[in-house]
Each structure stands twice: as structure tokens, then as C-alpha cells.
NUTOR-734097 format. One record per residue: x, y, z of N, C-alpha, C, O, CB in turn. Coordinates in steps of 0.2 Angstrom, whole numbers, plus 2048, in hexadecimal, padded with zeros to 3 digits. Glycine has a CB too. Example, Ala and Ser with C-alpha at 12.3 -4.5 7.8 and 13.67 -1.06 7.14 Angstrom:
<rs>
+-----+-----+-----+------+------+------+-----+-----+-----+-----+-----+-----+------+------+------+
! n.u ! n.v ! n.w ! ca.u ! ca.v ! ca.w ! c.u ! c.v ! c.w ! o.u ! o.v ! o.w ! cb.u ! cb.v ! cb.w !
+-----+-----+-----+------+------+------+-----+-----+-----+-----+-----+-----+------+------+------+
! 842 ! 7E4 ! 827 !  83E !  7EA !  827 ! 842 ! 7F0 ! 827 ! 847 ! 7EF ! 82A !  839 !  7EA !  82D !
! 840 ! 7F5 ! 823 !  844 !  7FB !  824 ! 840 ! 800 ! 827 ! 843 ! 806 ! 828 !  846 !  7FD !  81D !
+-----+-----+-----+------+------+------+-----+-----+-----+-----+-----+-----+------+------+------+
</rs>
This chain:
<rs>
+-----+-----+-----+------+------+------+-----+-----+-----+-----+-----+-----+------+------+------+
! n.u ! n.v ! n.w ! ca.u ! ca.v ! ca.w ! c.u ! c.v ! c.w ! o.u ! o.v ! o.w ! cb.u ! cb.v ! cb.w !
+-----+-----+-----+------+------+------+-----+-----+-----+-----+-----+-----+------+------+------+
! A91 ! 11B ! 57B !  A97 !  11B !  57E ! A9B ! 115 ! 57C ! AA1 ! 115 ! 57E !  A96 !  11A !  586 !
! A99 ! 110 ! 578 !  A9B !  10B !  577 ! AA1 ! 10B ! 571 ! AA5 ! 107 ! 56F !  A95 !  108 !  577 !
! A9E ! 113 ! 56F !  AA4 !  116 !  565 ! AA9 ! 117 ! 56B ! AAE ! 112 ! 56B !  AA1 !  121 !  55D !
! AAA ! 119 ! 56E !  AB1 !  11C !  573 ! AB5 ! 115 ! 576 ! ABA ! 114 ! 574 !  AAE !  122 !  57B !
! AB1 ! 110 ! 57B !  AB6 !  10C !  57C ! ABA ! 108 ! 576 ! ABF ! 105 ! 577 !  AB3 !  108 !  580 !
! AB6 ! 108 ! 571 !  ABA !  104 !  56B ! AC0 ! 108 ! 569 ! AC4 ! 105 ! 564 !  AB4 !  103 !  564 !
! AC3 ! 10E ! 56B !  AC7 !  112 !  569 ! ACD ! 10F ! 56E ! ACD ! 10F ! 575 !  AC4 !  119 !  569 !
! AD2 ! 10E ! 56C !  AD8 !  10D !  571 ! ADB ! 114 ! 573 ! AD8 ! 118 ! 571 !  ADD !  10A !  56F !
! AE0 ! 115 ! 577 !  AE4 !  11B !  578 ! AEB ! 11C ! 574 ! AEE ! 121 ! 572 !  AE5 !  11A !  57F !
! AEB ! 115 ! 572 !  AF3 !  111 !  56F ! AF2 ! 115 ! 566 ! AF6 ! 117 ! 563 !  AF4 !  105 !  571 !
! AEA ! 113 ! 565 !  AEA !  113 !  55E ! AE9 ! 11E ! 55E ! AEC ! 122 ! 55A !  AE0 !  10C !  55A !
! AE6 ! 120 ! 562 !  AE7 !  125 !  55F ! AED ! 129 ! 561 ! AED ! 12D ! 55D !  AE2 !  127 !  55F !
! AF2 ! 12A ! 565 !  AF8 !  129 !  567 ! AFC ! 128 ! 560 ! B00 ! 12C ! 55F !  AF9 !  124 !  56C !
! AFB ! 123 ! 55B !  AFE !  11F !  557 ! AFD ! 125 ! 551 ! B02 ! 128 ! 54F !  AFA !  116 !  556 !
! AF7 ! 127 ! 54E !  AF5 !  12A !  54C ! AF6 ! 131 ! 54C ! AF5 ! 134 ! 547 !  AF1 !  128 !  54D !
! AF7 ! 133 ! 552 !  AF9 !  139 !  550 ! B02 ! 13B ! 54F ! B04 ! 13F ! 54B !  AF6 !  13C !  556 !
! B05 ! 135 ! 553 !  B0C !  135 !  54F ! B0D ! 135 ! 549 ! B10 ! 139 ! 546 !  B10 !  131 !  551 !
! B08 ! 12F ! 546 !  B09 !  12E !  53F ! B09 ! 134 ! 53B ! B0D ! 136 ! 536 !  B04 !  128 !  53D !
! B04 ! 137 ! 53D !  AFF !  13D !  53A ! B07 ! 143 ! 539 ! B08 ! 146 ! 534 !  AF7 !  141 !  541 !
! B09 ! 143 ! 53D !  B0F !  149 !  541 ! B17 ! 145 ! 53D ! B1B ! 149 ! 53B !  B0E !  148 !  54D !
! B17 ! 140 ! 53D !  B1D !  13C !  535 ! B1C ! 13E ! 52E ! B20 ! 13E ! 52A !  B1D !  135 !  535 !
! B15 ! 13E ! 52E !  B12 !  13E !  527 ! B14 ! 144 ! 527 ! B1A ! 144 ! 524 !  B0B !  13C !  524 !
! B11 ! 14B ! 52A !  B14 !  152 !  528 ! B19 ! 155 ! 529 ! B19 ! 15B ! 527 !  B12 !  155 !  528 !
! B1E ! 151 ! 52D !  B23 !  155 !  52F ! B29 ! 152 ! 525 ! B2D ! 155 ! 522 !  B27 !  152 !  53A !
! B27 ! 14C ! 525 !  B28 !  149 !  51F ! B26 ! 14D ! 517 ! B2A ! 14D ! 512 !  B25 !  143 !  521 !
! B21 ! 14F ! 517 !  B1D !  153 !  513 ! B21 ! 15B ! 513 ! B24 ! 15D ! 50E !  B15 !  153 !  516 !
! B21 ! 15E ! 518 !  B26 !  164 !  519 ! B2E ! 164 ! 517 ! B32 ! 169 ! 515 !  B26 !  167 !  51F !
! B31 ! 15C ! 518 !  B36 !  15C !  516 ! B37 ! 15C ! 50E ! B3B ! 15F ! 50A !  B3A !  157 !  51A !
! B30 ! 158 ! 50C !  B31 !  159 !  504 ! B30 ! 15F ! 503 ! B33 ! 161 ! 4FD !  B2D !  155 !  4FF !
! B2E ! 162 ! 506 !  B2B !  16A !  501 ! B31 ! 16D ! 502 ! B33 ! 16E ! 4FD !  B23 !  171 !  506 !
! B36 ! 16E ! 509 !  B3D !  171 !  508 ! B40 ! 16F ! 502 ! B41 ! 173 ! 4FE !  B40 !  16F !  50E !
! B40 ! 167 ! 501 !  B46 !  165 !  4FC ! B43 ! 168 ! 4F6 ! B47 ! 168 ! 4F2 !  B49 !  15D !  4FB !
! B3D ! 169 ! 4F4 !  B3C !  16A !  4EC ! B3C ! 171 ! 4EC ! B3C ! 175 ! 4E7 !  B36 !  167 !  4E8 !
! B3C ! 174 ! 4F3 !  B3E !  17E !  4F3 ! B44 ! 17F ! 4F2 ! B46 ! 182 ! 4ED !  B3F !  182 !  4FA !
! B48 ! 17C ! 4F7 !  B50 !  17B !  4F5 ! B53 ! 17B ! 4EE ! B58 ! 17F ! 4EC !  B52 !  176 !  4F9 !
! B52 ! 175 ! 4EA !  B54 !  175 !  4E5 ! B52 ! 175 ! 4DE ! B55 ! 173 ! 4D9 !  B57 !  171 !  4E5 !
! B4A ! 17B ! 4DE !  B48 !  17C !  4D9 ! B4B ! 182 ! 4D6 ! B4C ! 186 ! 4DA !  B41 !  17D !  4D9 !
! B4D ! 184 ! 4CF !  B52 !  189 !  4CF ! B4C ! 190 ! 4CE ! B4C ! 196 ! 4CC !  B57 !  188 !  4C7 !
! B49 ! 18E ! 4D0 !  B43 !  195 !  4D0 ! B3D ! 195 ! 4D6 ! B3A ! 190 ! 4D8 !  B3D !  195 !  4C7 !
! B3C ! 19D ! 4D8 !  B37 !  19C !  4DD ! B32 ! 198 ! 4DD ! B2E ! 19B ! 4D9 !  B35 !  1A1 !  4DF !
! B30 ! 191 ! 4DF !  B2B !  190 !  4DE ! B23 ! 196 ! 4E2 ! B20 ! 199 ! 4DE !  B2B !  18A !  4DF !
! B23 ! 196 ! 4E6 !  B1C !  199 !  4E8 ! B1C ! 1A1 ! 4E4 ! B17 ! 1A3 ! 4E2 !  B1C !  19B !  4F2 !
! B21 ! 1A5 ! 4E2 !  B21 !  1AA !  4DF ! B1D ! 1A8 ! 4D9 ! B19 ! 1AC ! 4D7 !  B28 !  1AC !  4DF !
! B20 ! 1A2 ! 4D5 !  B1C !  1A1 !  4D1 ! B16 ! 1A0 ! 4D0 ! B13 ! 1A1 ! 4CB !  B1E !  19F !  4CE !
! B15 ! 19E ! 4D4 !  B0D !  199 !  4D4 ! B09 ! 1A1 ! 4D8 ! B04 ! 1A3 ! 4D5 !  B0C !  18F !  4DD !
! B0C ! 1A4 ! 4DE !  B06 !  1AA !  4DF ! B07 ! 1AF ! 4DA ! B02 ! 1B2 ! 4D9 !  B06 !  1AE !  4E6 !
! B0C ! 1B1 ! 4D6 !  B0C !  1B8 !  4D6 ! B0C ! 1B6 ! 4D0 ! B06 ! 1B8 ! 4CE !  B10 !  1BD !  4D9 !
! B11 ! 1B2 ! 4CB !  B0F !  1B1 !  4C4 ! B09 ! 1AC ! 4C2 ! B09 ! 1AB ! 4BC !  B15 !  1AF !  4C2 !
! B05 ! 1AA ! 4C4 !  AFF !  1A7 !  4C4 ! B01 ! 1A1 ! 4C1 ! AFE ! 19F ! 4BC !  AFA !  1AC !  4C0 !
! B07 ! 19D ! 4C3 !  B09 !  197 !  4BE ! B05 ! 191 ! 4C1 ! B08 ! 18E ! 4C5 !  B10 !  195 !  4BE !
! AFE ! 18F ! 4BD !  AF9 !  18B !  4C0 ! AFD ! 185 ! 4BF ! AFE ! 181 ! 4C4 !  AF1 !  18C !  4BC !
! B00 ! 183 ! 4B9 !  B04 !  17E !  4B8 ! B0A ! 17C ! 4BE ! B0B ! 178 ! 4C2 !  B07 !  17F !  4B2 !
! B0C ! 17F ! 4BD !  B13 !  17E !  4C6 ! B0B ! 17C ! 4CB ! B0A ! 176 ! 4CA !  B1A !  18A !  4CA !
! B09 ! 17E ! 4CD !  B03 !  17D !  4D2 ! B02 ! 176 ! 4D2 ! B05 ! 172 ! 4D5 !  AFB !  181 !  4D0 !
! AFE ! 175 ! 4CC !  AFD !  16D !  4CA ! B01 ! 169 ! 4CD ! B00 ! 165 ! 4D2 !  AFE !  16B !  4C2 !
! B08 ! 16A ! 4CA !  B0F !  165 !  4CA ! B10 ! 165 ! 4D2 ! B11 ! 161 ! 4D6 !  B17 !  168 !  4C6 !
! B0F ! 16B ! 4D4 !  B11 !  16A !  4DD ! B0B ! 166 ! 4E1 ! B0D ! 163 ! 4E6 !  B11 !  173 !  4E1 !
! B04 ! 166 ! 4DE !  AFF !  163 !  4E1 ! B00 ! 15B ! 4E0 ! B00 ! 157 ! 4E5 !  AF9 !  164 !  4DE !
! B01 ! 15B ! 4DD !  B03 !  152 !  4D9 ! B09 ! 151 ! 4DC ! B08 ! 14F ! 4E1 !  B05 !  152 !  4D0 !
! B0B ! 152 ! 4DB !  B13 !  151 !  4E0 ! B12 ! 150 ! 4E7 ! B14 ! 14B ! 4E9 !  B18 !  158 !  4DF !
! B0F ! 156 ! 4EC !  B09 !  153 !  4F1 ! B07 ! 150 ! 4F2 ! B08 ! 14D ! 4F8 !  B06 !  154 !  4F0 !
! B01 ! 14E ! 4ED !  AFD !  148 !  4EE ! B01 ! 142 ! 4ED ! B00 ! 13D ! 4F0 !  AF6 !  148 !  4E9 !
! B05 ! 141 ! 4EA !  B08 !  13B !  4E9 ! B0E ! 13A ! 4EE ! B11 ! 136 ! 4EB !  B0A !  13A !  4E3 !
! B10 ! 13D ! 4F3 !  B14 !  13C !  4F7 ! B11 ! 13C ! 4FF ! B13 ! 139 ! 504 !  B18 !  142 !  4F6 !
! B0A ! 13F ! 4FC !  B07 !  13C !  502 ! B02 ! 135 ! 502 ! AFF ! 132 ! 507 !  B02 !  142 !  505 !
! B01 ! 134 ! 4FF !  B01 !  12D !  4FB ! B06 ! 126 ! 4FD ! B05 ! 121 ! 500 !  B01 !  12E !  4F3 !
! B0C ! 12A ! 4FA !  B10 !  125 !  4FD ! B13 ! 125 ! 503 ! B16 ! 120 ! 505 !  B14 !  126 !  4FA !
! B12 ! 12B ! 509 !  B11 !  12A !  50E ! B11 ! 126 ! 512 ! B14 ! 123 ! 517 !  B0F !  12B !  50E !
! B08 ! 127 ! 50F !  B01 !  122 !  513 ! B03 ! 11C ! 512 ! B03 ! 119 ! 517 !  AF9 !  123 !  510 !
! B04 ! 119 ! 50C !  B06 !  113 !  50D ! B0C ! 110 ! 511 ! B0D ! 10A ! 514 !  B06 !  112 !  507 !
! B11 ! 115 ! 510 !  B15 !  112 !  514 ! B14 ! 10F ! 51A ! B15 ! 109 ! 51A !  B19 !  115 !  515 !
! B11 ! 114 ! 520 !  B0E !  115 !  526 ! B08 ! 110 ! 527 ! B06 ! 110 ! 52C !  B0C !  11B !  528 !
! B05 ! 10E ! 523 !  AFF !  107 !  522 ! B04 ! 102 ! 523 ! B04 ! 0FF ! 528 !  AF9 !  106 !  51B !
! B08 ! 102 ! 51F !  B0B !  0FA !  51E ! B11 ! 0F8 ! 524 ! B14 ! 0F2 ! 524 !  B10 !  0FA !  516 !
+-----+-----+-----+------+------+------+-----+-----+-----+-----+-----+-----+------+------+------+
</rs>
């Protein structure tokens, strides 16, 4: 019982907003690089098998959720 009182209400409260900025943030990037790629992306990645576009969108991804996270730590 003692892992539970160490838990505030405030910290996980904090946490789930944060959690809920990070992806409402994350979907807005996925809009803007939908919006202004001149080609379908998901069309390409499912149906033309473009493992490359995949990559670039993962990376792109990972590094925006990266930068994120840091933001919201600091």
C-alpha cells in the first residue's frame, strides 16, 4: 500500500493532459504532412508497397515525438 500513497492525484491528472497535448499535437502533424504532400501518402505506403515513404514517415514520428517529450519535461 505504500507504492499507491507515493502517487499524487495532481501528478497523474498532469500526465494524462500531458499525454492528451502530445497527441492531439502528433495528429495535427500527421494532418499538415497529409495536406501538403502532393501524393497520397497511405495509398502509397499500403497499396504501392513504398517501404521508403514508411521509413520517412516513422522518423518523422519518432522525431516529433521526441521533441515533444522534451518540450513537456522542461
Amino acid at each position: 500500500m505504500d507504492l499507491f500513497s507515493a502517487i499524487s492525484l495532481a501528478e497523474v491528472v498532469s500526465t494524462i493532459v500531458f499525454s492528451l497535448i502530445g497527441i492531439v499535437i502528433l495528429l495535427l502533424c500527421w494532418w499538415v504532412i497529409k495536406t501538403f504532400s502532393p501524393f497520397p501518402i497511405v495509398k502509397e505506403i499500403e497499396k504501392d508497397q513504398n517501404v521508403a515513404l514508411a521509413i520517412l514517415i516513422a522518423s518523422v514520428f519518432l522525431s516529433l515525438s521526441l521533441i515533444i517529450s522534451a518540450v513537456i519535461l522542461s
